[in-house]
Residue frames as qw, qx, qy, qz and C-alpha x, y, z in Angstrom:
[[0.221, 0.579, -0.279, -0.733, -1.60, -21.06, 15.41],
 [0.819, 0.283, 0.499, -0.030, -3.41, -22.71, 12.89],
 [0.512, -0.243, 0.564, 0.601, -2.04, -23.16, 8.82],
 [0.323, 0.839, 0.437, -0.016, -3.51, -20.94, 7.43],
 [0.297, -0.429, 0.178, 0.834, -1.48, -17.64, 4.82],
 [0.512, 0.843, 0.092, -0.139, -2.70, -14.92, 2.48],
 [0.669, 0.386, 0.292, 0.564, -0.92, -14.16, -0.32],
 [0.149, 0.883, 0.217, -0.389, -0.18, -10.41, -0.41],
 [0.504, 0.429, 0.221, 0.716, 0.80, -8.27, -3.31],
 [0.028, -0.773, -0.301, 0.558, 1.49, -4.96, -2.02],
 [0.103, 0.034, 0.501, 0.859, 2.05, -3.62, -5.99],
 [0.318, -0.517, -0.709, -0.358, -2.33, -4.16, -5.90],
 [0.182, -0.334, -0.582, 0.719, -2.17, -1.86, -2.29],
 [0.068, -0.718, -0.319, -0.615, -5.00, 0.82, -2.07],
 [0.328, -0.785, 0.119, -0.512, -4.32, 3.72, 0.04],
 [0.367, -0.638, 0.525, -0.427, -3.05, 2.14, 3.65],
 [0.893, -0.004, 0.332, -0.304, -4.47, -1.12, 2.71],
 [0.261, -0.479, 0.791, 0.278, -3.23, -4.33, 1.70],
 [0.629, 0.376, -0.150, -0.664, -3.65, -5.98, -1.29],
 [0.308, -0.339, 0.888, 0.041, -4.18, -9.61, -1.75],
 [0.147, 0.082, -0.810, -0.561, -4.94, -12.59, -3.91],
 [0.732, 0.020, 0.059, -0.678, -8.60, -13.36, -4.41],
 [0.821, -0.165, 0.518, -0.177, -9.70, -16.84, -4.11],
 [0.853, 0.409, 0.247, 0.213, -8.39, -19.48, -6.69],
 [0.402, -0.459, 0.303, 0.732, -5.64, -16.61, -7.33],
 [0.274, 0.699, 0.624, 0.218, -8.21, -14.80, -9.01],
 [0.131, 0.709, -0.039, 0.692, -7.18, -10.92, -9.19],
 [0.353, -0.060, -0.535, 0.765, -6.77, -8.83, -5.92],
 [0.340, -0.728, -0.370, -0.466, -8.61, -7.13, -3.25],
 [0.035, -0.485, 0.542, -0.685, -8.26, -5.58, 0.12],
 [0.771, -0.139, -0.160, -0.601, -11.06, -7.14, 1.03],
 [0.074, 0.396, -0.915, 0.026, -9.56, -10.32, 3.37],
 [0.761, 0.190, 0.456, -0.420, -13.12, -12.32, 2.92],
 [0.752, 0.642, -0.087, -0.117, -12.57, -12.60, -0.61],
 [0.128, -0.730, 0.670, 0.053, -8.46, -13.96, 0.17],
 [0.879, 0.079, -0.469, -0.008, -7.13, -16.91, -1.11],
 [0.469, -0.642, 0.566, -0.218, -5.82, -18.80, 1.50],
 [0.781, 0.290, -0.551, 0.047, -3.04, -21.72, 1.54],
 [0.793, -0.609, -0.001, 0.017, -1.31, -23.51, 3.65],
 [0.593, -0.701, 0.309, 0.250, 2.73, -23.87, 4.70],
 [0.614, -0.145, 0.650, 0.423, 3.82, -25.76, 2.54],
 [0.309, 0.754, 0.512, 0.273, 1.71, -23.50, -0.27],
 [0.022, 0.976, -0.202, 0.076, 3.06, -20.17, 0.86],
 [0.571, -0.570, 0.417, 0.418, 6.46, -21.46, 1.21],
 [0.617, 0.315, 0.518, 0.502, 6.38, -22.50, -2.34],
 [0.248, 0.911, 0.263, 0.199, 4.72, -18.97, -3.76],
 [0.112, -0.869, 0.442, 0.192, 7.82, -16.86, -1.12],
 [0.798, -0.333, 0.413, 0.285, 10.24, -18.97, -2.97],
 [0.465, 0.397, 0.563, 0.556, 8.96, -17.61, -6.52],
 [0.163, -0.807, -0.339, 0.455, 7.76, -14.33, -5.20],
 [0.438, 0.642, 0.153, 0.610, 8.49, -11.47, -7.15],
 [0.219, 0.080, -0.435, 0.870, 9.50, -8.43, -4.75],
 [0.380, -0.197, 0.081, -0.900, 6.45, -6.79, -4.24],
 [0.737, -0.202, -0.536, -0.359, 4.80, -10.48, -3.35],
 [0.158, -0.336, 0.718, -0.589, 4.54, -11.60, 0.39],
 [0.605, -0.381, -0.652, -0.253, 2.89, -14.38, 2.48],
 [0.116, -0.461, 0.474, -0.741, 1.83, -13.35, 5.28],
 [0.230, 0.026, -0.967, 0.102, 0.33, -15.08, 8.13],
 [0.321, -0.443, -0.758, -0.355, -3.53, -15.56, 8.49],
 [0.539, -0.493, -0.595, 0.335, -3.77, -15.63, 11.77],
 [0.530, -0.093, -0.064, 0.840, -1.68, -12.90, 12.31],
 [0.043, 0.251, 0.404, 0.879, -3.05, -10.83, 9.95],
 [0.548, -0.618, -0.562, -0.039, -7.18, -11.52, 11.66],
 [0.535, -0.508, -0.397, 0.546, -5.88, -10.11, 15.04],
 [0.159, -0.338, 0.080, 0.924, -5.08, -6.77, 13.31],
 [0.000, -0.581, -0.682, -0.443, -8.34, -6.79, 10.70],
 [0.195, 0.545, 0.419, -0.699, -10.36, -3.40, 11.12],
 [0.430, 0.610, 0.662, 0.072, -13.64, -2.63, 9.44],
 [0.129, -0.403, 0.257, 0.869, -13.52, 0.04, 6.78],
 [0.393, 0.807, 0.363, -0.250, -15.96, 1.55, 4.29],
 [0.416, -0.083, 0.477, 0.770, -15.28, 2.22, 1.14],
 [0.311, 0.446, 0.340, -0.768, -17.11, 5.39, 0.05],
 [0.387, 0.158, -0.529, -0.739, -18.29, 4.17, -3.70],
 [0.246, -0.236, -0.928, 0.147, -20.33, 1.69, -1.54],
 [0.110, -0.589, -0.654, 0.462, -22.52, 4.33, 0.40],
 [0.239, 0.888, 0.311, 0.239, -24.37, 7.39, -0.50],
 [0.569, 0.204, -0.011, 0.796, -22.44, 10.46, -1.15],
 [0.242, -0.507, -0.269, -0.782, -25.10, 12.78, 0.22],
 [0.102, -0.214, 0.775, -0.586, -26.22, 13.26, 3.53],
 [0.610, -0.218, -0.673, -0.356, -29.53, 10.72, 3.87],
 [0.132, -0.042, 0.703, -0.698, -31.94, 11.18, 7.28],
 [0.353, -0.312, -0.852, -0.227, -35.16, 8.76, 7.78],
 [0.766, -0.277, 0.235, -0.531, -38.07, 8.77, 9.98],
 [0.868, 0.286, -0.360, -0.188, -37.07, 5.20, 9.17],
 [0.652, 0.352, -0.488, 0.461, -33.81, 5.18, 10.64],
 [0.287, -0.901, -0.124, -0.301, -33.01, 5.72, 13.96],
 [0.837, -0.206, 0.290, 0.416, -29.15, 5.02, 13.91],
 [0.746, 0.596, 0.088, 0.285, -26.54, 6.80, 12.07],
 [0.651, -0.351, 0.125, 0.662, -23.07, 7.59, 11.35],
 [0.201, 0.960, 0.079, -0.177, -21.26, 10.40, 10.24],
 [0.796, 0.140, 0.233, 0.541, -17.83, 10.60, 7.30],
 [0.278, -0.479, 0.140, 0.821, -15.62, 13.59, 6.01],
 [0.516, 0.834, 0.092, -0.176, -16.49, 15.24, 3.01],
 [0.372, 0.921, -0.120, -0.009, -13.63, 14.70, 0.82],
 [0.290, -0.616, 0.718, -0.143, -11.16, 13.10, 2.70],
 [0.960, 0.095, -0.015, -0.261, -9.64, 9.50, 1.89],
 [0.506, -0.617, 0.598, 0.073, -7.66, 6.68, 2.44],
 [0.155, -0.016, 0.899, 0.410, -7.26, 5.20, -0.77],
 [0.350, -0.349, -0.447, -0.746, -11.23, 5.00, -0.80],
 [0.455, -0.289, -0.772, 0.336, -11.69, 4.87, 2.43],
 [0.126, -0.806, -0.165, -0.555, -13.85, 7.21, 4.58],
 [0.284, 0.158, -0.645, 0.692, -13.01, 8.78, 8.12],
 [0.416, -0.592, -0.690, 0.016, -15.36, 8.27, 10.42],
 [0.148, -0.660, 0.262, -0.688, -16.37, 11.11, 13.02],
 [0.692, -0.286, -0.638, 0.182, -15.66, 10.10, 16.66],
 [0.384, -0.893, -0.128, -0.196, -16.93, 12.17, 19.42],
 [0.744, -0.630, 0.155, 0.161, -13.66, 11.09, 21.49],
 [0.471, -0.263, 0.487, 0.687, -10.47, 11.25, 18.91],
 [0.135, 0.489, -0.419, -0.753, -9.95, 12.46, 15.68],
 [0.801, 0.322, 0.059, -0.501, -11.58, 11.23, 13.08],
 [0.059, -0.466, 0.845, 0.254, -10.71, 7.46, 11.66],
 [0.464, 0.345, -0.650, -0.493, -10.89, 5.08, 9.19],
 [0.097, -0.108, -0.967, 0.208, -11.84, 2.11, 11.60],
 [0.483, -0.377, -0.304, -0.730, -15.87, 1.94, 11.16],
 [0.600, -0.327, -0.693, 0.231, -15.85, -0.10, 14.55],
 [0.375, -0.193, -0.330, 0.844, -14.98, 3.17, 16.41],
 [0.179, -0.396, -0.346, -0.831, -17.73, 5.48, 14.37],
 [0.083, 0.168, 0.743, -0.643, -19.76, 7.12, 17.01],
 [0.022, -0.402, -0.816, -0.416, -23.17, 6.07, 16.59],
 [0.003, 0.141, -0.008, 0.990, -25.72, 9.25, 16.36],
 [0.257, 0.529, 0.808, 0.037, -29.66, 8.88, 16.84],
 [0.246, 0.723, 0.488, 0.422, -31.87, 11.30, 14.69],
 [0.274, -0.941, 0.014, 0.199, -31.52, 14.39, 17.29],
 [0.429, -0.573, 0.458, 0.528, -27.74, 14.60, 16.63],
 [0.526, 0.519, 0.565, 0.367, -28.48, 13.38, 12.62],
 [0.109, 0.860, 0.436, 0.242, -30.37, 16.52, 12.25],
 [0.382, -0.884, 0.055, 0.265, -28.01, 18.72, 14.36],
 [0.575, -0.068, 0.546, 0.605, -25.34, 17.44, 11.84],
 [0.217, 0.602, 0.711, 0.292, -27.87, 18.24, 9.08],
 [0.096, 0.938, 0.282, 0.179, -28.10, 21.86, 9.88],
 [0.385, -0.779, 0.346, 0.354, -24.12, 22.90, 10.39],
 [0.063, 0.929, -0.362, 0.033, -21.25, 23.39, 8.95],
 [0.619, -0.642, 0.451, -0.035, -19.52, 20.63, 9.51],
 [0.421, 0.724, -0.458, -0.297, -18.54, 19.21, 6.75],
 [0.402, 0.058, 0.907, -0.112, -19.57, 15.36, 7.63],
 [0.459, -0.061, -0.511, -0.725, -22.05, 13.59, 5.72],
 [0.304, -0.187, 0.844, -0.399, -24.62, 11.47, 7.59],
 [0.658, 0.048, -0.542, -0.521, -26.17, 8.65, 6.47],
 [0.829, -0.388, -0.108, -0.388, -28.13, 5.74, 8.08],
 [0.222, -0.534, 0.812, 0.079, -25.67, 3.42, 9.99],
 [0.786, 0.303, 0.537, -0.042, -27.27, 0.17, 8.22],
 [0.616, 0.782, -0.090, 0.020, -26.37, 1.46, 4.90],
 [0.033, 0.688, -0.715, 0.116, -22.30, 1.69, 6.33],
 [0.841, -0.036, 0.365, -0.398, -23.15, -1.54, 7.55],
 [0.910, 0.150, 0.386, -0.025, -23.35, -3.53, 4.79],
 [0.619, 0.728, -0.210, 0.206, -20.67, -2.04, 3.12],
 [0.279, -0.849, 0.428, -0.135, -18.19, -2.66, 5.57],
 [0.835, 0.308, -0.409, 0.202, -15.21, -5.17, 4.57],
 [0.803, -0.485, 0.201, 0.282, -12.03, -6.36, 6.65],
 [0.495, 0.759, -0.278, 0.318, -8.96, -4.69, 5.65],
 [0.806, -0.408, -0.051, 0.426, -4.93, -4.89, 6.91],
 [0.038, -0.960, 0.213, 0.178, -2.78, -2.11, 7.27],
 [0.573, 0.725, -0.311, 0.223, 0.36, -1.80, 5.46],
 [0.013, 0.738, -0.440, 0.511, 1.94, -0.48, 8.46],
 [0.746, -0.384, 0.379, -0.391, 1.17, -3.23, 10.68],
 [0.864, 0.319, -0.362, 0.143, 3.37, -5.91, 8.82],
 [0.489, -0.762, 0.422, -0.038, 5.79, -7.44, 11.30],
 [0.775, 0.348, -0.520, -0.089, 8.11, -9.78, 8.95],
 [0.002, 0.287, -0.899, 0.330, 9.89, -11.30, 12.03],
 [0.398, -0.007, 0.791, -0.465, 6.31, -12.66, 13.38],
 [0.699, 0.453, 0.064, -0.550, 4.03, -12.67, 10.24],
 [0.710, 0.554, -0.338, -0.274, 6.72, -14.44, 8.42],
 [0.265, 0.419, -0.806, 0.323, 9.77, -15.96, 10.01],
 [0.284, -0.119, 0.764, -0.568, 7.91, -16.75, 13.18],
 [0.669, 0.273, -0.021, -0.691, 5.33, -18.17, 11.27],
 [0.837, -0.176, 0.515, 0.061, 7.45, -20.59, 9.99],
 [0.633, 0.757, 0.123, -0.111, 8.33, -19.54, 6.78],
 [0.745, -0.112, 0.299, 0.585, 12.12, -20.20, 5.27],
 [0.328, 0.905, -0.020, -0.271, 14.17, -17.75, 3.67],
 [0.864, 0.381, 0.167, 0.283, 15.65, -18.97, 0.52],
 [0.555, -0.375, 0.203, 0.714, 19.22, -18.10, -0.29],
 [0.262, 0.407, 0.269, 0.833, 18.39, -16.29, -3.77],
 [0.028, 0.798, 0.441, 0.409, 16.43, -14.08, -1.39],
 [0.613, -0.704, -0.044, 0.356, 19.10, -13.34, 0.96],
 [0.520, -0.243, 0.259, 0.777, 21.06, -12.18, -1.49],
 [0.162, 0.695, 0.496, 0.495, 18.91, -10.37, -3.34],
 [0.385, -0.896, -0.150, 0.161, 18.57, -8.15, 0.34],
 [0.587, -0.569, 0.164, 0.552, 22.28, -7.72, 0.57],
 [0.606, 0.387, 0.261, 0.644, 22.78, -6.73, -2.60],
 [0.165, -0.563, -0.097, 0.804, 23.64, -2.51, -2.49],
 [0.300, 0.905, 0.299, -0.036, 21.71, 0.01, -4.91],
 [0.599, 0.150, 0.227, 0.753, 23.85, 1.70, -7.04],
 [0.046, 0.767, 0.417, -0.486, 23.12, 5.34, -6.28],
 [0.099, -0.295, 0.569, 0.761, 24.52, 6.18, -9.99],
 [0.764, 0.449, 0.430, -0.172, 22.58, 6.36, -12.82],
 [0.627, 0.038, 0.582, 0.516, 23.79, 4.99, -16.12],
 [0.463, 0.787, 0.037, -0.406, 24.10, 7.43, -19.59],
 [0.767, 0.151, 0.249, 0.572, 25.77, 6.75, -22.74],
 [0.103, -0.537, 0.354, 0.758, 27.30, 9.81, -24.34],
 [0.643, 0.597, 0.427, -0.220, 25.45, 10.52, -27.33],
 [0.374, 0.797, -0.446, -0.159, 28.75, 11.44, -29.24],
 [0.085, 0.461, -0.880, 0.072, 31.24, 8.72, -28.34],
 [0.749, -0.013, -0.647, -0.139, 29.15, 5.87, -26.80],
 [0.346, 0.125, -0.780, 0.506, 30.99, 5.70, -23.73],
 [0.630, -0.600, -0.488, -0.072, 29.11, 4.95, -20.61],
 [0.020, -0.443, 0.315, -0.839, 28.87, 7.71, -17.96],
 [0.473, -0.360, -0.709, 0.378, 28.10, 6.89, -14.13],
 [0.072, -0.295, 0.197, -0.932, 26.76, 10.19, -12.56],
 [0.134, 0.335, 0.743, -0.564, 24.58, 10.96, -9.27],
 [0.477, 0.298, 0.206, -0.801, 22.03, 13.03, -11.14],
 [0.384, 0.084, 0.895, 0.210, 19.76, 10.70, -12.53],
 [0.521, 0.772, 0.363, -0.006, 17.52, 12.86, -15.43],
 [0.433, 0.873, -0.215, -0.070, 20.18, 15.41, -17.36],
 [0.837, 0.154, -0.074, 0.520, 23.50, 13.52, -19.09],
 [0.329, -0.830, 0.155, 0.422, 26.52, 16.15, -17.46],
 [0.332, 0.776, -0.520, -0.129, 28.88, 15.67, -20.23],
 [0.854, 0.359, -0.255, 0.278, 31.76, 13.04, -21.35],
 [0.415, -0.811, 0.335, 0.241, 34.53, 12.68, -19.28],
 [0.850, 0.086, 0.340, 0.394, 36.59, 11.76, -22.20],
 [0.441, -0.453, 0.283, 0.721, 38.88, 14.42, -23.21],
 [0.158, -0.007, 0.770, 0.618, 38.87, 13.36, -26.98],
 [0.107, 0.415, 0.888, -0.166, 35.22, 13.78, -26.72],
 [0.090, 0.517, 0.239, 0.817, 33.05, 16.35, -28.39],
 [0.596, -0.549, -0.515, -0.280, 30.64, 16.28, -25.18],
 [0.696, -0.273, -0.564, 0.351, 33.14, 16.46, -22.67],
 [0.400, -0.882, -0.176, -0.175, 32.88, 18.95, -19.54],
 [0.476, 0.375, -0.577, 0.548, 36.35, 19.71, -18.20],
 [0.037, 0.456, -0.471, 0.755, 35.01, 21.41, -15.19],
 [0.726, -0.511, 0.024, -0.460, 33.44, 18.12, -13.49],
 [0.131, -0.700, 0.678, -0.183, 35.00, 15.68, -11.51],
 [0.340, 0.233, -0.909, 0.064, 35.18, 12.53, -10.04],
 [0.273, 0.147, 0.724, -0.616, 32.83, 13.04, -7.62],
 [0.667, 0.323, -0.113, -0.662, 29.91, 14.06, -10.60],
 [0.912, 0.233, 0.076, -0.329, 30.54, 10.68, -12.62],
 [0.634, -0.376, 0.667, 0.108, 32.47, 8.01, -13.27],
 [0.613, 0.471, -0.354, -0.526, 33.41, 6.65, -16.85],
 [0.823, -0.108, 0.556, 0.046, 33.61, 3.26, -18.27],
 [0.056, 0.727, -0.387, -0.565, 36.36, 3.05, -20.53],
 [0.468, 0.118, 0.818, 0.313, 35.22, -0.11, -22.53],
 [0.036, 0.154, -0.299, -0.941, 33.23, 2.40, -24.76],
 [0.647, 0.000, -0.117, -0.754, 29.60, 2.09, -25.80],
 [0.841, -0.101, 0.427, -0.315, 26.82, -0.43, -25.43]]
């Protein structure tokens, strides 16, 4: 395995894809031609400062799982048959992964991997071309050159992409994991101040303070929880 890691931000994801830093750590892109790549001792530093949504992942790794994908503000949007051509694929109408199209494949369902697009010659074009069907076909050259390397979301393994990779996890990010979500949300009490704990997080239930103009007699302990040091 050579030393080689992208950078990913998955806040910058589009649709299924992953989003990562452009070269120089120049904006983002799904696109993993256009990735910055570092080495070990460069992604160890970046997961050490990471914000949550920020991940090296491992090059290599990543490569082995790369499929080609089309992105449909790249190709016509119309269906487009040559004497010229004597190749072509066919996409949904309407249908996207982020901006991805779904190929048609004679043999499965339709999918987003342009490696798998069954390729048509003009007889079958033109048979497209007068149905229903609710493809578009266009030349396969034209899909062609729009076709990038993208990584699935779903295909992140953090035991091999990261750990097994070689990457350390730092202690402020072990505790950051362990830490437990508070399934409360916080309200003050717009009469008294006091700070109310309650599950529903969008309408304030009332004051459990007695003395309170606000307060609800008829919730409980289970609805919310008060904090009797009194306002912010």
């Amino acid at each position: 395995m050579r030393d080689r890691f992208y950078l990913a931000c998955f806040r910058d994801n589009v649709g299924s894809n992953v989003g990562f830093n452009c070269h120089n750590l120049q904006g983002y892109h799904t696109d993993l031609d256009k990735a910055h790549v570092c080495t070990l001792k460069e992604a160890q530093y970046h997961f050490d400062h990471a914000r949550e949504y920020d991940q090296p992942l491992s090059a290599d790794h990543v490569d082995a799982l790369a499929i080609w994908k089309v992105d449909h503000q790249y190709i016509p949007n119309k269906t487009q048959i040559s004497g010229d051509e004597y190749r072509y694929v066919a996409f949904q109408k309407n249908k996207y992964d982020g901006n991805d199209v779904f190929w048609m494949n004679k043999f499965t369902y339709p999918t987003t991997d342009f490696s798998r697009a069954t390729i048509l010659n003009e007889e079958l074009a033109l048979a497209f071309l007068n149905s229903e069907s609710g493809f578009i076909v266009i030349p396969f050259s034209l899909a062609n050159q729009a076709k990038r390397r993208t990584f699935d979301f779903n295909k992140i393994n953090k035991r091999t992409m990261i750990q097994g990779a070689g990457l350390k996890i730092s202690t402020e990010i072990k505790k950051f994991r362990r830490r437990k979500k508070n399934p409360k949300t916080r309200f003050n009490c717009p009469s008294c101040g006091k700070i109310s704990w309650q599950f529903n997080p969008y309408d304030f239930l009332g004051c459990k303070d007695i003395r309170c103009k606000e307060w609800k007699g008829h919730f409980t302990d289970i609805d919310f929880e008060i904090d009797q040091g009194g306002g912010i």
